[in-house]
C-alpha positions as CSV (number, residue, x, y, z in Angstrom):
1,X,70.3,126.4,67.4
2,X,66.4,127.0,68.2
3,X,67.3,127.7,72.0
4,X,69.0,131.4,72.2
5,X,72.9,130.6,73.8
6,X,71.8,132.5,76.6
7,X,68.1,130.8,76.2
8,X,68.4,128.7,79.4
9,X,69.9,131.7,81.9
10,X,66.8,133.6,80.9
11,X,65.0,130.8,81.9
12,X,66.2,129.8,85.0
13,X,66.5,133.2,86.0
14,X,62.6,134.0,85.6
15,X,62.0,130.8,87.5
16,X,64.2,131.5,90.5
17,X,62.5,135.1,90.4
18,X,59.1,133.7,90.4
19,X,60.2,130.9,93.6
20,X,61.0,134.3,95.5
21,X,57.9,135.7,94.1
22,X,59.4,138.7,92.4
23,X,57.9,140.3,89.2
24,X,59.5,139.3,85.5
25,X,59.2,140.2,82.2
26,X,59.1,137.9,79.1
27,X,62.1,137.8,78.0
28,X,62.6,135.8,74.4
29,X,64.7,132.3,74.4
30,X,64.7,131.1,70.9
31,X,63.4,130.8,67.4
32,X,60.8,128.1,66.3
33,X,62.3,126.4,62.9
34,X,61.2,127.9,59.3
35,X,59.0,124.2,59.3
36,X,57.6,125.1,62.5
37,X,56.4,128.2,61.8
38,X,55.1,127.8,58.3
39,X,52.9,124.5,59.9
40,X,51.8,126.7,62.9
41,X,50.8,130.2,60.4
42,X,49.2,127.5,58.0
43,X,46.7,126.3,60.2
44,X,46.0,129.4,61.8
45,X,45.2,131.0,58.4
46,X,42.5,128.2,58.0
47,X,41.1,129.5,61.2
48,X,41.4,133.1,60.0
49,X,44.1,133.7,63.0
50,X,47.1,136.3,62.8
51,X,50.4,134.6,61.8
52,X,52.9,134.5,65.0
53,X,56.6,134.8,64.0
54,X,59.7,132.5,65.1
55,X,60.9,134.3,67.9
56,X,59.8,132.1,71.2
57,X,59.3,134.7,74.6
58,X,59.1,133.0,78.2
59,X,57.8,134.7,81.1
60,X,57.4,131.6,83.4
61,X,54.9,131.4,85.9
62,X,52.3,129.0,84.8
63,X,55.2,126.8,83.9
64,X,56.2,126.9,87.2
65,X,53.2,126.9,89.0
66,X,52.1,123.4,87.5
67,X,55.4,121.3,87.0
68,X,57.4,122.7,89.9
69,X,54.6,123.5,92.7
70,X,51.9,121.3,91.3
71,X,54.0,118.2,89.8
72,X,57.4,118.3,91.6
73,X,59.4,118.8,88.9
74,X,63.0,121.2,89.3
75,X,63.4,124.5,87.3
76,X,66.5,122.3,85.5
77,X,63.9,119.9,84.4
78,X,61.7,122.9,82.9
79,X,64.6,124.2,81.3
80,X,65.7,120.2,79.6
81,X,62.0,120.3,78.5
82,X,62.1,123.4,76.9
83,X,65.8,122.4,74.9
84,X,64.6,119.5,74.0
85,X,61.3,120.4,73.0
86,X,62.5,124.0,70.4
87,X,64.4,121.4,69.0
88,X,64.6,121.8,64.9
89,X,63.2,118.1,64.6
90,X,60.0,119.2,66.9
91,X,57.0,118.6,65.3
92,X,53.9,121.0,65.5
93,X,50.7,119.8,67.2
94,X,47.4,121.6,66.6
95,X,44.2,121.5,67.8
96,X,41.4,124.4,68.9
97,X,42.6,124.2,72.1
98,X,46.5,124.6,71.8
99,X,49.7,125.2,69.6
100,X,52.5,122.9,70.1
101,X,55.7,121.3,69.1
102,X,57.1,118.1,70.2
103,X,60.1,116.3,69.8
104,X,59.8,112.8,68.2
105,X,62.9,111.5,69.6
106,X,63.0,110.1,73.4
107,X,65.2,112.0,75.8
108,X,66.3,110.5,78.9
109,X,65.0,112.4,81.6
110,X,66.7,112.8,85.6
111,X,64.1,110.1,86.7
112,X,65.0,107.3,84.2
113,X,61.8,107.9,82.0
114,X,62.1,108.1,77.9
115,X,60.3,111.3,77.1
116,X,59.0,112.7,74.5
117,X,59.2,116.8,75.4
118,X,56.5,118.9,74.4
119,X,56.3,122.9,74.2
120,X,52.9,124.5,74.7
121,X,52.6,128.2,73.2
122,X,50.1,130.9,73.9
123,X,49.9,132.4,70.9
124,X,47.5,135.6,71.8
125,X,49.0,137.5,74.9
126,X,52.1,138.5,73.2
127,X,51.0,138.5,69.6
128,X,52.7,138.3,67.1
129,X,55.4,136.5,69.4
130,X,54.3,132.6,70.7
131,X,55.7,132.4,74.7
132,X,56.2,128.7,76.4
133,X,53.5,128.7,78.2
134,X,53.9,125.0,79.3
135,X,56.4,122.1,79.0
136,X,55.4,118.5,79.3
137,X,57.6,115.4,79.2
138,X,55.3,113.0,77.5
139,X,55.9,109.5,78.6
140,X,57.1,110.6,82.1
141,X,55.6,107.1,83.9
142,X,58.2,107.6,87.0
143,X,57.5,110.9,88.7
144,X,59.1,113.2,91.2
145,X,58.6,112.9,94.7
146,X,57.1,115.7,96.4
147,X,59.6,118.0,98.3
């Protein structure tokens, strides 16, 4: 299983500590698949980049910051982005300007929409580990109302 058993109490536990604006620490959540990886360190090779390894670290704030504050979204609904997305059948996305995997299957999300969840990494600030930076539910055409 990509997402660590205890994965999504890490998690949500960094996002209620950011809510109550307390300091975290990245904690790691789960393990990108051998696929994954070897896609990811491929393309960074071309572009002369370090190779990142599988382990996955979350800290949490942007995360929050723009699904929760900016977007509406719930911390649960981070946390069924991020399963969904470290799933073994996510495939990676590259471009110069980010690192991701997405799940090709739809997922049906709290609101009714058929996503497709993505996983954004940073792949620099904690080198060689990638952290979630951001989630995204792809295909989200109903969206949260504000609180």
């Amino acid at each position: 299983m990509p997402l660590y058993e205890n994965g999504k109490a890490l998690m949500r536990a960094n996002l209620r500590a950011i809510e109550l604006r307390q300091k975290v620490r990245s904690v790691a959540i789960g393990v990108l698949s051998e696929k994954q990886l070897t896609d990811i360190n491929e393309q960074r090779a071309e572009e002369e980049l370090p190779p990142i390894v599988a382990e996955v670290l979350f800290v949490g704030a942007h995360v929050y910051r723009s699904r929760v504050l900016k977007d509406g979204y719930e911390i649960e609904d981070i946390i069924d982005e991020a399963e969904s997305a470290l799933s073994e059948l996510s495939e990676v996305i590259y471009t110069p300007y980010m690192t991701a995997i997405q799940n090709p299957n739809p997922r049906l999300d709290r609101l009714g929409n058929h996503v497709h969840d993505r996983m954004i990494f940073e792949c620099t600030k904690y080198r060689p580990n990638p952290e979630l930076f951001s989630t995204q539910p792809k295909g989200d055409w109903i969206k949260p109302t504000r609180k």
